[in-house]
C-alpha positions as MATLAB code, in Angstrom:
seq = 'XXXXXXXXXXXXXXXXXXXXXXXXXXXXXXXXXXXXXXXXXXXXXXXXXXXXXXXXXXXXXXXXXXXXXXXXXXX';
ca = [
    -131.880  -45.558    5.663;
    -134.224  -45.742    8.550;
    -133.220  -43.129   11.432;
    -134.179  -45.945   13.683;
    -132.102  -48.574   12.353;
    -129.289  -46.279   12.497;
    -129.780  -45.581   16.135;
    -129.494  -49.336   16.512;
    -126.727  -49.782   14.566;
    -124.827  -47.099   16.721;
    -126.148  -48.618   19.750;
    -124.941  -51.645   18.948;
    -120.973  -50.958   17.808;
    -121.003  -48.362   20.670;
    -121.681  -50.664   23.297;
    -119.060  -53.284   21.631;
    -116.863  -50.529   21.770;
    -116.623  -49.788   25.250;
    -116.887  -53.187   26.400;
    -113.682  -53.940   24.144;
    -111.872  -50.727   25.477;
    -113.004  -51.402   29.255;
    -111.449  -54.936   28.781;
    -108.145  -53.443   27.464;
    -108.000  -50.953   30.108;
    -108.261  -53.403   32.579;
    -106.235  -55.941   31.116;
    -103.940  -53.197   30.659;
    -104.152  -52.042   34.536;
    -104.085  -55.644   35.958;
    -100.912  -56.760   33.977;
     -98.560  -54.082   35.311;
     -99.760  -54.795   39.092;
     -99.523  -58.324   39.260;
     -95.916  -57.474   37.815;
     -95.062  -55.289   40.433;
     -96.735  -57.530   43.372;
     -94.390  -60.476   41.664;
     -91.286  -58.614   41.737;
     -92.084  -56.737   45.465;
     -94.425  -58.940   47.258;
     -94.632  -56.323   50.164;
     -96.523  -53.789   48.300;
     -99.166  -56.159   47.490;
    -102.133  -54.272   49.490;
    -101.091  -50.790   48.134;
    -100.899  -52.097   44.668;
    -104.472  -53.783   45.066;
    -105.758  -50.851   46.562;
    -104.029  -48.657   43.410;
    -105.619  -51.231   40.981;
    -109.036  -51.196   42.395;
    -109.254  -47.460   42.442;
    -108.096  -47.199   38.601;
    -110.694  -50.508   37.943;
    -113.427  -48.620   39.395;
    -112.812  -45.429   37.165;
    -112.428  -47.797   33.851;
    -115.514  -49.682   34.782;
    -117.017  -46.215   35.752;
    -116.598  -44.545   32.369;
    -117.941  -48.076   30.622;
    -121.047  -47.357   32.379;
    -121.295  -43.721   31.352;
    -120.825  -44.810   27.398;
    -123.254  -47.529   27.518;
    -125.857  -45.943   29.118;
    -124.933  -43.181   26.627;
    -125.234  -46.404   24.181;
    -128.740  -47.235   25.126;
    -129.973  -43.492   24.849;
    -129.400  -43.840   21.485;
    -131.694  -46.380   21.204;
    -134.680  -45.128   23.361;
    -134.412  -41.366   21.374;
];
């Protein structure tokens, strides 16, 4: 098979990949807080703050594999 094609191919279920694990992660990370802002309703600006932090590390490492992803394509 074309080298080519098979960088596209990997491209292509890469980036499907880490958008379906960032999703999880985050769905995974936003479940839990709005738990624990339901049940303690005080905490609710140290639990967003928590949540945003972890969000921006999930999201972060997305990035990384995609562009990762696209490298793949451009060798």
């Amino acid at each position: 098979m074309d080298p080519q094609a098979m960088a596209y191919l990997g491209a292509g279920l890469g980036a499907g990949l880490i958008a379906l694990g960032a999703g999880l992660g985050i769905g995974r990370l936003a479940g839990p807080a709005m738990e624990g802002t339901a049940r303690q309703p005080e905490a609710t600006n140290d639990i967003r703050t928590t949540m945003m932090i972890g969000a921006a590390f999930i999201e972060g490492v997305a990035l990384f594999g995609l562009v990762i992803a696209f490298l793949l394509v451009i060798k």
